[in-house]
C-alpha positions as protocol buffer text, in pm:
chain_id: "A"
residue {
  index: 1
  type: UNK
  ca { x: -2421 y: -154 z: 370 }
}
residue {
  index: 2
  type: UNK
  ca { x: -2484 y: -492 z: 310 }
}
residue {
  index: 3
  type: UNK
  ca { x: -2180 y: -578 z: 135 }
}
residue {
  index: 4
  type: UNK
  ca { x: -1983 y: -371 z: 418 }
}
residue {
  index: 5
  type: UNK
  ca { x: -2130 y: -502 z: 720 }
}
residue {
  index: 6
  type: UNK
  ca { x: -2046 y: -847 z: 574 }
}
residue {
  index: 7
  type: UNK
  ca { x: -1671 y: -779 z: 510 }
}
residue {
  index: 8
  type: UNK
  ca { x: -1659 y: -640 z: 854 }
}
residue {
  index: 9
  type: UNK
  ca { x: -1844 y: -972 z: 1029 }
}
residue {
  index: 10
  type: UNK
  ca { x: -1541 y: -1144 z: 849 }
}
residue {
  index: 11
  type: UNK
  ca { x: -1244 y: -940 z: 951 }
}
residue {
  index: 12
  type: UNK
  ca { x: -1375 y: -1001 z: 1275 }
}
residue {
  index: 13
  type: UNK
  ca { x: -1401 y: -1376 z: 1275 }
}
residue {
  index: 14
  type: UNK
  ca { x: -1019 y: -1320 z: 1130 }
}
residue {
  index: 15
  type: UNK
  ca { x: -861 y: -1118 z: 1382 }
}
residue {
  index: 16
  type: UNK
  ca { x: -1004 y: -1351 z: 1648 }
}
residue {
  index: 17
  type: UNK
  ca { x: -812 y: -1619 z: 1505 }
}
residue {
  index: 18
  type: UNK
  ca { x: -498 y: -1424 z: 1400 }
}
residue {
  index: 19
  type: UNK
  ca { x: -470 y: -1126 z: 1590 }
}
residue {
  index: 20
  type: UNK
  ca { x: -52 y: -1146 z: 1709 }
}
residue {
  index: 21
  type: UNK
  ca { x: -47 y: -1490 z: 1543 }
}
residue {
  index: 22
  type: UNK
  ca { x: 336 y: -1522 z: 1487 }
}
residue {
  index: 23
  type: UNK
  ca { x: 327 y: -1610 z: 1183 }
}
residue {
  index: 24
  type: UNK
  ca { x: 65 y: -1378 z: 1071 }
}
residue {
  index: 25
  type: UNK
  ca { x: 249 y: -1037 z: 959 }
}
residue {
  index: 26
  type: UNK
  ca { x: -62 y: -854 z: 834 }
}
residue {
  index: 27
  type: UNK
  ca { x: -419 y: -827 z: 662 }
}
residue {
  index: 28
  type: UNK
  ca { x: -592 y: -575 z: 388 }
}
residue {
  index: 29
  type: UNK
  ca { x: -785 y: -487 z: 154 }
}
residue {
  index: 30
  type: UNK
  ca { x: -712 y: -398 z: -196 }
}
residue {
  index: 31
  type: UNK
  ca { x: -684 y: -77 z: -402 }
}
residue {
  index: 32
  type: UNK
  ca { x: -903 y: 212 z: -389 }
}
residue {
  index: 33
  type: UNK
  ca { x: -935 y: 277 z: -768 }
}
residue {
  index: 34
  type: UNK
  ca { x: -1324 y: 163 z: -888 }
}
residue {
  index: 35
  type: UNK
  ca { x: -1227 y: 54 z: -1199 }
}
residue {
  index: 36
  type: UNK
  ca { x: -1535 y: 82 z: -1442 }
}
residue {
  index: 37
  type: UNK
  ca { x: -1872 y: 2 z: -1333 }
}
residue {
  index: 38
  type: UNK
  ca { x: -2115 y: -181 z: -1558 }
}
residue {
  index: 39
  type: UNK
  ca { x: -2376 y: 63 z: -1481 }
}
residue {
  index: 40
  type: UNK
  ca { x: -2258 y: 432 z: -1411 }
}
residue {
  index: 41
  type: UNK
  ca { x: -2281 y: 562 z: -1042 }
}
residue {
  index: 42
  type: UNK
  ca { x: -2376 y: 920 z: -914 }
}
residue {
  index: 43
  type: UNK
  ca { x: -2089 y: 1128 z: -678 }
}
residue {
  index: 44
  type: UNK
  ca { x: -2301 y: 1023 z: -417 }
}
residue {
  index: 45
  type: UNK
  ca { x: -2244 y: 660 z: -463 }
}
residue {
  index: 46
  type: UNK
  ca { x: -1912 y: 703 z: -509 }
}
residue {
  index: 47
  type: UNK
  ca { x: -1879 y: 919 z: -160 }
}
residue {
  index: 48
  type: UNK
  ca { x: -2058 y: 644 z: 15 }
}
residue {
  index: 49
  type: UNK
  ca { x: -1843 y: 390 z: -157 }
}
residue {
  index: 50
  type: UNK
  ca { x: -1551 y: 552 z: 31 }
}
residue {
  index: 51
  type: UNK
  ca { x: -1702 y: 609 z: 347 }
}
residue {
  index: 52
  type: UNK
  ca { x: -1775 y: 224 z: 346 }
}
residue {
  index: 53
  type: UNK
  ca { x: -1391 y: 165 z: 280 }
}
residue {
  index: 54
  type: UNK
  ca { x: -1326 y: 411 z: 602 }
}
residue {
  index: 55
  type: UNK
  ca { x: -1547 y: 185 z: 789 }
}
residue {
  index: 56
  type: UNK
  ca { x: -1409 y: -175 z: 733 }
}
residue {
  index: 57
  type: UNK
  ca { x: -1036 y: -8 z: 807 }
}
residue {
  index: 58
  type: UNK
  ca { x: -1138 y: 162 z: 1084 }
}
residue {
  index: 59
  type: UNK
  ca { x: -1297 y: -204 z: 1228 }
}
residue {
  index: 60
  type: UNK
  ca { x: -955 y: -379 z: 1112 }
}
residue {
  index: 61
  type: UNK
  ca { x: -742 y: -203 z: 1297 }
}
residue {
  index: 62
  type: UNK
  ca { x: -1030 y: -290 z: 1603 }
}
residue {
  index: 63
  type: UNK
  ca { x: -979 y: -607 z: 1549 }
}
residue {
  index: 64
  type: UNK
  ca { x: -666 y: -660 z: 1474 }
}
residue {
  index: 65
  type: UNK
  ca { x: -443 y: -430 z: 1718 }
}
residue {
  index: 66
  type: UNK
  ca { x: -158 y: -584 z: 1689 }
}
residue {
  index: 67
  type: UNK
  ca { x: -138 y: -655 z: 1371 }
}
residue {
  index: 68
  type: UNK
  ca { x: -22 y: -452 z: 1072 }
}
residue {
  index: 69
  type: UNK
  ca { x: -398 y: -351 z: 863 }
}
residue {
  index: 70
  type: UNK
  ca { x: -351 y: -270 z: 480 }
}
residue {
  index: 71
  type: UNK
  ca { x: -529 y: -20 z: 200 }
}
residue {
  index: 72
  type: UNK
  ca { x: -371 y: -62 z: -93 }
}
residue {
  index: 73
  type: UNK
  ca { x: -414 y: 349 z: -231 }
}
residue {
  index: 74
  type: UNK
  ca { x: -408 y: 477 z: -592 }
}
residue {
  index: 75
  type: UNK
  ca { x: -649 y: 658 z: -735 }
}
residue {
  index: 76
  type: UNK
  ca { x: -877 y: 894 z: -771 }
}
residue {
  index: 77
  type: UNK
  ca { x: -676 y: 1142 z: -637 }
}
residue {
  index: 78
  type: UNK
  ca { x: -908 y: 1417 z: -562 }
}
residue {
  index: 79
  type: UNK
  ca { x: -976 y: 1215 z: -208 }
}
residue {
  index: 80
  type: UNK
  ca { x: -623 y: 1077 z: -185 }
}
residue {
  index: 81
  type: UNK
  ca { x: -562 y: 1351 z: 97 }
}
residue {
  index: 82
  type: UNK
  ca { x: -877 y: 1234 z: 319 }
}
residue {
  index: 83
  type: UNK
  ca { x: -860 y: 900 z: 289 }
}
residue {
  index: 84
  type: UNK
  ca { x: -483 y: 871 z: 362 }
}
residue {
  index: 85
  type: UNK
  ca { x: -488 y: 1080 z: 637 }
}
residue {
  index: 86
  type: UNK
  ca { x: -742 y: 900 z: 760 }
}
residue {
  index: 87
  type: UNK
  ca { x: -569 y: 568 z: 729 }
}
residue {
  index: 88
  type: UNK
  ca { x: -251 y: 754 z: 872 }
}
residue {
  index: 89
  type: UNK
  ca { x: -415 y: 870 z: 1198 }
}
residue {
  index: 90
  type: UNK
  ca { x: -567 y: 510 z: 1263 }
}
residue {
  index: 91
  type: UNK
  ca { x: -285 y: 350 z: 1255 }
}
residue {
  index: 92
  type: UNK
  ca { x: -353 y: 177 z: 904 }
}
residue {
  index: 93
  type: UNK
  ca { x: -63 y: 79 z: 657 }
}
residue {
  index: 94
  type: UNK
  ca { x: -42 y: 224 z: 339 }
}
residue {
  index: 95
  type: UNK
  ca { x: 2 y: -23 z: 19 }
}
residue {
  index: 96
  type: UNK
  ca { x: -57 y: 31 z: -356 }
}
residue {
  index: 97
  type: UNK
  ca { x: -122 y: -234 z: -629 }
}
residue {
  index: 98
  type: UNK
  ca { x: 179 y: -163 z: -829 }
}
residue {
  index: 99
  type: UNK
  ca { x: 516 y: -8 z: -852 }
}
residue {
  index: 100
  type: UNK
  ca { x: 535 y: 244 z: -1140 }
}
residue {
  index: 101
  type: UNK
  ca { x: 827 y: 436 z: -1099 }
}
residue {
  index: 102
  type: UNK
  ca { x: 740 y: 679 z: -1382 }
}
residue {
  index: 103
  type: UNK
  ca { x: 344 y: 668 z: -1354 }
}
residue {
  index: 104
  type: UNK
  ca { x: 233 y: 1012 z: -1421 }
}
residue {
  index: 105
  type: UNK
  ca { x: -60 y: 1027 z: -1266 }
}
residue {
  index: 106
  type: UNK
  ca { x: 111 y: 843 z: -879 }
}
residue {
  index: 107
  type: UNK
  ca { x: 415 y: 1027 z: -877 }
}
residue {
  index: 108
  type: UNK
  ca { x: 175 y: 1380 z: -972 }
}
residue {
  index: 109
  type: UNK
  ca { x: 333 y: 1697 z: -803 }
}
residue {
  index: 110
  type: UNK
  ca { x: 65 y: 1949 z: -660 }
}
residue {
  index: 111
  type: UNK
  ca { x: 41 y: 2259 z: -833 }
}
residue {
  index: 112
  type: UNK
  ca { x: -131 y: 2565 z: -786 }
}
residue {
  index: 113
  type: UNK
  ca { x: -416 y: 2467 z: -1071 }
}
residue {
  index: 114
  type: UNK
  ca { x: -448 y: 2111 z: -960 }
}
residue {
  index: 115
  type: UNK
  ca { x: -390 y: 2060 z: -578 }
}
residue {
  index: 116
  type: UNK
  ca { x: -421 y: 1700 z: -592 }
}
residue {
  index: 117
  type: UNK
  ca { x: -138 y: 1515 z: -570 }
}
residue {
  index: 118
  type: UNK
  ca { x: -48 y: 1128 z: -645 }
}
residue {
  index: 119
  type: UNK
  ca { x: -18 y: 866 z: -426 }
}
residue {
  index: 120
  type: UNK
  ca { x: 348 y: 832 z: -421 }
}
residue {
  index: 121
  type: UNK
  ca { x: 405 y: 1152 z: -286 }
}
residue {
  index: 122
  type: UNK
  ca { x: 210 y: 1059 z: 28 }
}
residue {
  index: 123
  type: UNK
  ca { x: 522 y: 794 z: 112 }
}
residue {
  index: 124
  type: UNK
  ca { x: 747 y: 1051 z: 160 }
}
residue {
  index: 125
  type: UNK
  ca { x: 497 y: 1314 z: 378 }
}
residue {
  index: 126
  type: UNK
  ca { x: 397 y: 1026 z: 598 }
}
residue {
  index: 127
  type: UNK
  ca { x: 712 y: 838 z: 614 }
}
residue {
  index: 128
  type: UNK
  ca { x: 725 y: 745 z: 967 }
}
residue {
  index: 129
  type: UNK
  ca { x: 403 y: 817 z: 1091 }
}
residue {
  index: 130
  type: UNK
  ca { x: 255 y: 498 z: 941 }
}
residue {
  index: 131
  type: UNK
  ca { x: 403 y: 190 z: 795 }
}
residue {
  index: 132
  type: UNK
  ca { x: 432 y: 178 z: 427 }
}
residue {
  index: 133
  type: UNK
  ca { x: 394 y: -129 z: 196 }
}
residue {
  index: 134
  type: UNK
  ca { x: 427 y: -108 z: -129 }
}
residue {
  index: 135
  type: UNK
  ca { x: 325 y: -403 z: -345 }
}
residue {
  index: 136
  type: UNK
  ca { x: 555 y: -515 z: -729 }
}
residue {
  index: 137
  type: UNK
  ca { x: 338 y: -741 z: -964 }
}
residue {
  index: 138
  type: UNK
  ca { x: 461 y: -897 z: -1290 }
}
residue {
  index: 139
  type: UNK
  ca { x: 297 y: -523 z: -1466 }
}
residue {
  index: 140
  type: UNK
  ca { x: 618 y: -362 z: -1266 }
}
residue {
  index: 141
  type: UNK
  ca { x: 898 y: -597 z: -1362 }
}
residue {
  index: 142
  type: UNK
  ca { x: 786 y: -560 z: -1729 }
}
residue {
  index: 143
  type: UNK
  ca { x: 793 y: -147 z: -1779 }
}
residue {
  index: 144
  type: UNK
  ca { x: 820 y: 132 z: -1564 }
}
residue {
  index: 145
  type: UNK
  ca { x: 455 y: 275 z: -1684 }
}
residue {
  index: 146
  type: UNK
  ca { x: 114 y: 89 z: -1664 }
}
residue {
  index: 147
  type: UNK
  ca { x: 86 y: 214 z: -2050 }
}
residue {
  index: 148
  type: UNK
  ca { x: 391 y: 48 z: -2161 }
}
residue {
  index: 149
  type: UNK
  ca { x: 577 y: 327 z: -2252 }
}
residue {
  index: 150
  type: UNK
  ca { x: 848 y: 342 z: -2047 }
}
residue {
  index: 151
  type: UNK
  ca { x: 1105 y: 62 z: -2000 }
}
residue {
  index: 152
  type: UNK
  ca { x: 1154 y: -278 z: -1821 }
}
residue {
  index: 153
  type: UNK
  ca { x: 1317 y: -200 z: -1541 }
}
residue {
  index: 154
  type: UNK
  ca { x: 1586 y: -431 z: -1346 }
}
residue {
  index: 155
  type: UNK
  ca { x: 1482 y: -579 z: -1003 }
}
residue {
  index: 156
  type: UNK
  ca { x: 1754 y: -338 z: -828 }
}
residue {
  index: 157
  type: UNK
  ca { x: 1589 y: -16 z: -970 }
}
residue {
  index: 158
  type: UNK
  ca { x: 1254 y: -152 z: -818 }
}
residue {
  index: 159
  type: UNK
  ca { x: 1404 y: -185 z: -491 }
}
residue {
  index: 160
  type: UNK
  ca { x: 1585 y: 135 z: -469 }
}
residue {
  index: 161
  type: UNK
  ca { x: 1255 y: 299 z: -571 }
}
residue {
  index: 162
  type: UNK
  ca { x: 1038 y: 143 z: -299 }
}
residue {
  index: 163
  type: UNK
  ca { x: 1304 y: 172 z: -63 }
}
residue {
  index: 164
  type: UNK
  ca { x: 1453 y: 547 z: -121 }
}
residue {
  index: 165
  type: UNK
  ca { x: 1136 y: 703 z: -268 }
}
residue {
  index: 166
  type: UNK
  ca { x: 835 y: 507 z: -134 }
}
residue {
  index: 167
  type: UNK
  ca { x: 1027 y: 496 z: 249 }
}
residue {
  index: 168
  type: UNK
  ca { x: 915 y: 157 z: 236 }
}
residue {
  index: 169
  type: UNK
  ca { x: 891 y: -86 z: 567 }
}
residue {
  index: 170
  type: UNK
  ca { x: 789 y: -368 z: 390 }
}
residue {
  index: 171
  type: UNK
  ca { x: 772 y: -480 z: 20 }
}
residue {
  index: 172
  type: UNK
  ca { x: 544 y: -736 z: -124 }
}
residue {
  index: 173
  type: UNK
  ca { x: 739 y: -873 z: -409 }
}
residue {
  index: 174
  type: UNK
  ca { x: 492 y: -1139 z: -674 }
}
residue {
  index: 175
  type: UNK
  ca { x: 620 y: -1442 z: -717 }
}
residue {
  index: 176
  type: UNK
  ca { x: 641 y: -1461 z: -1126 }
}
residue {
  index: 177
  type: UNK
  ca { x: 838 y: -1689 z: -1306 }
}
residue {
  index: 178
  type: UNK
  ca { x: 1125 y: -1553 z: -1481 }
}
residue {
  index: 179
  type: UNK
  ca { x: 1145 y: -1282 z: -1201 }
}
residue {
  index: 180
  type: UNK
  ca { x: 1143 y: -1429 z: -883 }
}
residue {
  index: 181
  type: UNK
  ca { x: 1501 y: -1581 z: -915 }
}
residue {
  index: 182
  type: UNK
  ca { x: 1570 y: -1239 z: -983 }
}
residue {
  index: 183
  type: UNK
  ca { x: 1412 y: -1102 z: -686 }
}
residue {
  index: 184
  type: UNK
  ca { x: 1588 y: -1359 z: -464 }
}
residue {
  index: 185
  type: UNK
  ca { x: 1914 y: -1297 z: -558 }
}
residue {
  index: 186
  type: UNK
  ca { x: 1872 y: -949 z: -510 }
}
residue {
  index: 187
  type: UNK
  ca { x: 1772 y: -983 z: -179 }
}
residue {
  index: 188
  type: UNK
  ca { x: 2028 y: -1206 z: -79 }
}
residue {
  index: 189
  type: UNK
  ca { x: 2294 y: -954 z: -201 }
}
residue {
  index: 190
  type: UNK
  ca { x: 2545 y: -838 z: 107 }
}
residue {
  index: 191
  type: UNK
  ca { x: 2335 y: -476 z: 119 }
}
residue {
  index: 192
  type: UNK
  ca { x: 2031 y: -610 z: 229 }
}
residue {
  index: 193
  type: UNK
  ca { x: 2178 y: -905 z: 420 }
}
residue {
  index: 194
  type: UNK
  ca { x: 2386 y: -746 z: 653 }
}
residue {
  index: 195
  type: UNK
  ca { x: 2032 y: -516 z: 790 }
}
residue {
  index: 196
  type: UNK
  ca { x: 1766 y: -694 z: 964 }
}
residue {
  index: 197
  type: UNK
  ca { x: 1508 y: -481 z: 761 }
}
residue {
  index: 198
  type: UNK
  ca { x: 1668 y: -587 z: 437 }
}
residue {
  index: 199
  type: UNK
  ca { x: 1792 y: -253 z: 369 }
}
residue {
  index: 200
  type: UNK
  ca { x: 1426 y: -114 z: 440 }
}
residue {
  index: 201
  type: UNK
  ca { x: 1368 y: 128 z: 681 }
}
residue {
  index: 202
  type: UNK
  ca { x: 1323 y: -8 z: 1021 }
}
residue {
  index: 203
  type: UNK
  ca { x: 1183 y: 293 z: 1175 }
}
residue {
  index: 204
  type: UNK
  ca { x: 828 y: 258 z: 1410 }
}
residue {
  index: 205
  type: UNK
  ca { x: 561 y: 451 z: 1303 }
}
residue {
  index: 206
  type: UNK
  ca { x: 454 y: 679 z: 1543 }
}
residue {
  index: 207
  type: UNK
  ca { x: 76 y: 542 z: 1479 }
}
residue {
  index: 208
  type: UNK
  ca { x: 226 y: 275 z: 1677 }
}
residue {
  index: 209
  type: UNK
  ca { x: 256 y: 234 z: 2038 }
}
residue {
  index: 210
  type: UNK
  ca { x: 533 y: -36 z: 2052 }
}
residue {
  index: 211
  type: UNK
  ca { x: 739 y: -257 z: 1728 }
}
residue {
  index: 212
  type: UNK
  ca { x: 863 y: -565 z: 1773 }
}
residue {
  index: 213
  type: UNK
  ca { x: 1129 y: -741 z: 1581 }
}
């Protein structure tokens, strides 16, 4: 609680100062994956862990109501249904860490053994109900899998992903040499040009009361 009241106390101080700042587009927090503790936890931990994260997005989007709040979301995906739809019905934006087009275990398809689906296919079910975010670091210029195993893929593909599968609003695009100049001239190609969205969609969640441009 500690730890949590803390982060809260601080995303407080922060939307004082940058609540509608105009330059200011949006603040979160990052993926919901563990990792590997040094010292193993019980389920109970782990459910309070989560709660916690509820919490601090919950006092985001209270402190910053006009501006766009981020989870990056990934794993595990036995709570993936809770916690997005909890992020979904307060108005939060939904992010991931990376951009794995052929990642198994985000683009997972419910089935009747294993009801959990991944995180990608949460894009699509919530596509303009909440804002979505997705986030391409140098992992997702390199291959298409977090393994390795499946290919490098060109900047294009990314962006047709994020923008045609993920129903992306925004993309957060790492600056990493010997990709960025890549990146830019993609985005400065006629398609995404010509739209003020850049070819994303442009529709306003209905989490939202109002966009503005």
């Amino acid at each position: 609680p500690q730890v949590r009241d803390r982060l809260i106390a601080l995303f407080k101080a922060l939307g004082e100062r940058y609540n509608s700042h105009p330059y200011f587009e949006g603040i979160g927090m990052i993926e919901s994956a563990m990792g590997q503790p040094l010292e193993s936890i019980s389920s109970v931990q782990a459910d309070v862990f989560y709660e916690n994260m509820i919490q601090v997005n919950q006092k985001m989007r209270l402190f910053f109501p006009n501006t766009m709040t981020i989870q990056e979301v990934n794993y595990p995906r036995p709570i993936l249904n809770s916690l997005v739809t909890q992020l979904r019905d307060m108005g939060a934006t939904l992010s991931g860490p990376d951009t794995f087009q052929d990642e198994k275990g985000l683009n997972f398809k419910a089935t009747q053994y294993d009801p959990n689906q991944g995180v990608y296919n949460y894009y699509s079910d919530y596509s303009g109900m909440m804002a979505m975010a997705p986030t391409v670091m140098r992992k997702n210029y390199e291959n298409t899998r977090n393994d390795g195993t499946g290919y490098e893929p060109t900047v294009a593909e990314i962006l047709v992903f994020a923008r045609d599968t993920l129903k992306a609003n925004y993309i957060f695009w790492s600056r990493i040499p010997n990709y960025y100049d890549k990146v830019l001239e993609v985005l400065n190609w006629a398609e995404q040009r010509s739209d003020p969205a850049g070819g994303l969609s442009s529709i306003c969640p209905t989490a939202y009361t109002s966009c503005t441009n």
